[in-house]
N, C-alpha and C positions, 0 to 999 in steps of 0.2 A: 125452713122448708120441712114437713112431716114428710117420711117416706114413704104415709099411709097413701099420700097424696101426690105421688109422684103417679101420671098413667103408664107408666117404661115400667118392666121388672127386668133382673137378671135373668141368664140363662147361664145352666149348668153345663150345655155343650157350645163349643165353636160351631158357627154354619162351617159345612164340609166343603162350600165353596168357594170360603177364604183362606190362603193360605199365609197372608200376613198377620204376625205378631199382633200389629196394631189394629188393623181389623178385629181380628177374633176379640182383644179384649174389650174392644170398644162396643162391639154391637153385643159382648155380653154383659156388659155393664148397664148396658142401656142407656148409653152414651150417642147412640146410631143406628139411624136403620137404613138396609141399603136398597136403594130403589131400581137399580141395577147398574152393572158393570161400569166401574167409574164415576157415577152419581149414588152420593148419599144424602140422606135428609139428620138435621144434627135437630136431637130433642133434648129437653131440658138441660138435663146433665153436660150433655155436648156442649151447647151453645153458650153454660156457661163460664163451660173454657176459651172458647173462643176468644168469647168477650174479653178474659183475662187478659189472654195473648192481644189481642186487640191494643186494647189499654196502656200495654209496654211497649207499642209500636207506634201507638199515638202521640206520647208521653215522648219519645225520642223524635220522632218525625218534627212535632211541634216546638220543640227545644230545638230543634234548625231552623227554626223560621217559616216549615214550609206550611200551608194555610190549606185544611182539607175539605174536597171538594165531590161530587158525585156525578161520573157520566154516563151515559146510556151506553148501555150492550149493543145497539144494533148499530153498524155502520154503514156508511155510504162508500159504494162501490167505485165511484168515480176517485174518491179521496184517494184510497189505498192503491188505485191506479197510478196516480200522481208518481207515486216512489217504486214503484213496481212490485209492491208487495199483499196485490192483489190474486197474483198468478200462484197455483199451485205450487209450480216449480220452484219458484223462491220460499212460500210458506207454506207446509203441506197439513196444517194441522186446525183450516180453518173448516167452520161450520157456516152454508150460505144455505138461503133459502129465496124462492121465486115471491114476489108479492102480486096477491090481485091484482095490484091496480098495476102492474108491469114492474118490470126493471128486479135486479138483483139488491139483497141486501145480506150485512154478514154478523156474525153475531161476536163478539168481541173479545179477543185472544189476548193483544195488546193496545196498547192507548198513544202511541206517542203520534199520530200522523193526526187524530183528533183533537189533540192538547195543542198539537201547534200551531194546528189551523187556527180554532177557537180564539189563541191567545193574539191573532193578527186581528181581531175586533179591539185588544186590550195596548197592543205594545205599539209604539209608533217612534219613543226617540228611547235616547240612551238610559234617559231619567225613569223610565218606566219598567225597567233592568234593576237586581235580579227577579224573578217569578222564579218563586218555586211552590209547586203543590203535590199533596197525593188522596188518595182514595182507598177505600176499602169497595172492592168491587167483586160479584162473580165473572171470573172468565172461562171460556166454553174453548176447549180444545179438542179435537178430533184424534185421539190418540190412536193410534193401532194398536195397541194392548194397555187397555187399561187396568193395573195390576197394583201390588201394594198398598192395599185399603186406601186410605185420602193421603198416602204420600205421590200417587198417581193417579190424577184423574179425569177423568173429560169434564167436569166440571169444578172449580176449586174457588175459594175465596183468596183474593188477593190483596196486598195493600202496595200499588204503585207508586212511586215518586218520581216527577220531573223538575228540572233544574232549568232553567232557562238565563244566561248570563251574557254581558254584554263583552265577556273578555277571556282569554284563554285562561289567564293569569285568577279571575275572579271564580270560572267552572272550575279551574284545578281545587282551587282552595278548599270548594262546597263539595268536590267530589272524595276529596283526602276527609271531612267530615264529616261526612254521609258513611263513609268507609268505619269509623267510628262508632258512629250511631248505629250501626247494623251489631258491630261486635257488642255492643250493653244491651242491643235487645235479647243477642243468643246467650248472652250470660245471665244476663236476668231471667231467662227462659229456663235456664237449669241448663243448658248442652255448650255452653263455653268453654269450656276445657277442652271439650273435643271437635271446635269446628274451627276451619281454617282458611280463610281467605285464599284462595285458589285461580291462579293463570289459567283463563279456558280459552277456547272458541266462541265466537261472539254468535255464530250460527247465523240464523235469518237476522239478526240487529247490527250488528257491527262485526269487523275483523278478529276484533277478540275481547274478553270481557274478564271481569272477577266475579268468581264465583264462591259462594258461600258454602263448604261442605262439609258436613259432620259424619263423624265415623260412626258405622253402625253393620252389622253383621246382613241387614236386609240391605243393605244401596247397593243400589244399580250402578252407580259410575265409581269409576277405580281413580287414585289419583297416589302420588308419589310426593311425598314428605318427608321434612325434616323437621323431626319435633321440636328440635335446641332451638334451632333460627325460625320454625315458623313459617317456613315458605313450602309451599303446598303448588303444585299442577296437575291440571289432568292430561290423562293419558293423550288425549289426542292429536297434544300441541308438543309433548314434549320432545325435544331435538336439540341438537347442539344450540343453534341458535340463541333457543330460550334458555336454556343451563346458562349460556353464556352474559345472556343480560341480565341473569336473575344473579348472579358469579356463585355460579354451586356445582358441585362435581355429583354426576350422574349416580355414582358410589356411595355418595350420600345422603342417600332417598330409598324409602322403603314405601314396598306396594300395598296401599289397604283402599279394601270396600268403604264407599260413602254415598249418603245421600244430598242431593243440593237446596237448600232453604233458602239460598237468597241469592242472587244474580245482579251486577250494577254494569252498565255500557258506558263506556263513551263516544258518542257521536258525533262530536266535533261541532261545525257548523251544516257539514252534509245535509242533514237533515232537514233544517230550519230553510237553507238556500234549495232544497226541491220543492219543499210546500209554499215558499213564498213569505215568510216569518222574518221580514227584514223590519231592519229599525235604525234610525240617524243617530250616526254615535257624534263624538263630542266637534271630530274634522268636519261635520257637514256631510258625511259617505253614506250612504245608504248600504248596512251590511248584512248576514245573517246572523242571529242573535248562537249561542252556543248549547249545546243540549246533553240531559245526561238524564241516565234512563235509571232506575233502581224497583227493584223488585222484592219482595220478601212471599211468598206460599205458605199462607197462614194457617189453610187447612194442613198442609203437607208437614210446616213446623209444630204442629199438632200431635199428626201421626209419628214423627220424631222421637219426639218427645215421649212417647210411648213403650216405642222402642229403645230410647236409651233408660227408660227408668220400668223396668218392672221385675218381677220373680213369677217363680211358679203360682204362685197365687193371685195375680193379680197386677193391676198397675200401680204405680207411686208417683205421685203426681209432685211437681216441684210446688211448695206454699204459694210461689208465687200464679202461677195460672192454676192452682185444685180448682174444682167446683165449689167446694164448701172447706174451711180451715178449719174445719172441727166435726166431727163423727159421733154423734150423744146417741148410746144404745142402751133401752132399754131390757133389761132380762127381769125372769118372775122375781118377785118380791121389791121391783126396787121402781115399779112404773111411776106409783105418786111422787117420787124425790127427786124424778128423771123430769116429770110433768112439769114441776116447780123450776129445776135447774133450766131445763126449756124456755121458760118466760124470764126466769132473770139472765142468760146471755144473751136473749135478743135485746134484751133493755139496753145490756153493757154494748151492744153492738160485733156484737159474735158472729160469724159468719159461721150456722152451724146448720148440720142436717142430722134430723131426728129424727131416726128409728126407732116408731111407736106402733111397729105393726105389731097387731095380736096373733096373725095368723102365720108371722115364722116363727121356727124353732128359736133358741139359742143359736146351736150350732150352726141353723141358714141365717141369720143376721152375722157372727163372726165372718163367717165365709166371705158375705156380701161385703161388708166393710171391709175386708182386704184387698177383694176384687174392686171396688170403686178406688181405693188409691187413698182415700183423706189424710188427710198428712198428721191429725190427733186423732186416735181414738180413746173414746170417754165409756168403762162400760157401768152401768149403776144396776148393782142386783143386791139380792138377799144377802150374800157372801159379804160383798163390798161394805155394806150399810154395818154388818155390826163392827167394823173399826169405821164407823162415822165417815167413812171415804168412797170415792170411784176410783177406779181403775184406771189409769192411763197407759197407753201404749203411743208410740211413736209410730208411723208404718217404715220406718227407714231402720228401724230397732229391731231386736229380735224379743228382747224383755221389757214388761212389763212393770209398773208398779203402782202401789196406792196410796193417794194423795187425799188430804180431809176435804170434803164439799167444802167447807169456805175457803179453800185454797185456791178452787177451781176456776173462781170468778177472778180473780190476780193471775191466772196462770196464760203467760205469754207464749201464742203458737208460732214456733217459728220455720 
């Protein structure tokens, strides 16, 4: 990618209307642009983070076996009646709208009363036990304050997963793995270290849930951990009770701000026996198959990620989700050697973005490449060229150094 050819430029202020971290550096990177309160639109740069992150939830989802799928946003009102989470009162965060041709429809928050329906076309005896699937889907939430750039939003991309199993003993096993597969996504994400599996409130889905929460000086929900053991609750739940089932003494837990990146339920059979998701197990019974709910907030682990990797200057994006693993800038005197190195790391297969604009300075291209986050930067100028070299800096580094152009093509971005 030239950066001549990017339509997005930076900006050198934050909009005064955000007052998230991750916001500000996202829509000055040209990363985002926001279309108002809660909705944003992700261009270039954005989306091909996304995709990153995508890609490591794919990559794990699919290593469980589970098979991805795509369903409509809009839902049928009678469904969600079924379980009674149609009504305000139980879910207050959905978006409905009237249709022409009569009758109410809602636009899609969560999946599991459609998935289960659906899969009563698919499952009929034990044999056809386990289904598991997920999607990358936008869901539309109604929030009351939509705040924290795309860690909160009325609209957000999600990648869901359902579990559908014929046995307590077979849910438990894929739920204890699934619990797994969430912690290599957040570590490969860059924020495992600091995200913790967390006892919450199950809210509008279940009794209670785990929840995924990373520490971060902008989150919204407070939770009490123990960094040795690892065990993590939120505040809302915490009481003797649960101290007691978890066996930890109140005394040894400390209170810190977090944000939540991923949420998983268990819902037993409940769910499957209101919508009618029965299947013949091996006795002849006709029973309700078992269900398990798993969520990750792709946009939200995004904006995270934001927040836990940046400096005054800018973002620093883990290699694994950057945009681009390499930063090739050119400065005067060094464009023709910049032009050349341009064509032979696309050859080697470089994931690199080149800055060949004429019309910034020096000093607005460094800037810019600090502010975008790339994990190498490459600079090739008049300077560089008479020891035969460019420049490389790390953005996780503070120094610099210079390496010969044919080094450069062997040189591994980590």
């Amino acid at each position: 990618m030239r950066q001549s050819f990017l339509f997005t430029a930076t900006r050198r202020e934050a909009p005064k209307d955000e007052e998230s971290t991750n916001a500000k550096l996202l829509i000055r990177g040209g990363f985002l642009h926001k279309e108002m309160a809660g909705a944003y639109a992700f261009l270039p740069l954005g989306l091909r983070v996304l995709e990153n992150i995508k890609r490591i939830i794919r990559e794990e989802m699919n290593a469980l076996g589970a098979q991805e799928i795509l369903m409509t946003t809009l839902q049928r009102k009678e469904l969600w009646e079924t379980t009674n989470r149609w009504d305000d009162k139980e879910v207050d965060v959905w978006f409905k709208s009237t249709l022409h041709a009569g009758g109410e429809v809602g636009f899609g928050w969560s999946h599991e009363e459609p998935i289960a329906d659906m899969l009563k076309s698919h499952v009929e005896s034990f044999r056809d036990l386990p289904v598991y699937v997920h999607q990358f889907q936008p869901k539309l939430r109604n929030e009351l304050r939509a705040k924290s750039g795309i860690m909160r939003g009325r609209e957000f991309l999600m990648n869901d997963m359902y579990s559908f199993d014929s046995s307590e003993e077979h849910h438990t096993a894929f739920y204890n793995q699934a619990i797994k597969a969430y912690e290599r996504v957040f570590e490969r994400a860059g924020i495992g270290e600091d995200t913790f599996m967390t006892f919450a409130s199950g809210g509008a889905f279940t009794k209670f849930s785990h929840e995924f929460q990373t520490i971060i000086d902008a989150g919204e929900d407070k939770i009490y951990l123990n960094h040795e053991k690892r065990i993590a609750i939120n505040e809302e739940v915490l009481n003797e009770v649960v101290l007691q089932e978890l066996g930890i003494r109140r005394d040894e837990l400390v209170e810190v701000k977090t944000a939540e990146v991923g949420n998983i339920f268990n819902f037993g059979t409940a769910k499957c026996e209101q919508l009618g998701l029965l299947f013949t197990n091996e006795a002849g019974k006709r029973v309700p198959a078992w269900l398990g709910s798993y969520g990750i907030g792709v946009t939200r682990l995004m904006g995270v990620i934001v927040e836990k990797h940046h400096d005054e200057k800018g973002i620093i994006w883990p290699s694994s989700v950057a945009p681009f693993r390499m930063h090739l800038v050119a400065l005067p005197g060094g464009e023709t050697i910049a032009e050349k190195l341009y064509g032979d790391l696309q050859s080697k297969g470089t994931d690199v973005l080149y800055d060949d604009r004429v019309s910034a300075s020096p000093g607005e291209k460094l800037m810019d490449a600090d502010l975008l986050g790339i994990p190498l930067r490459v600079v090739v100028s008049e300077r560089t060229l008479k020891e035969d070299g460019v420049e490389i800096k790390k953005r996780t580094e503070a120094d610099s150094q210079i390496i010969k152009i044919h080094d450069l093509l062997a040189y591994e971005v980590i």
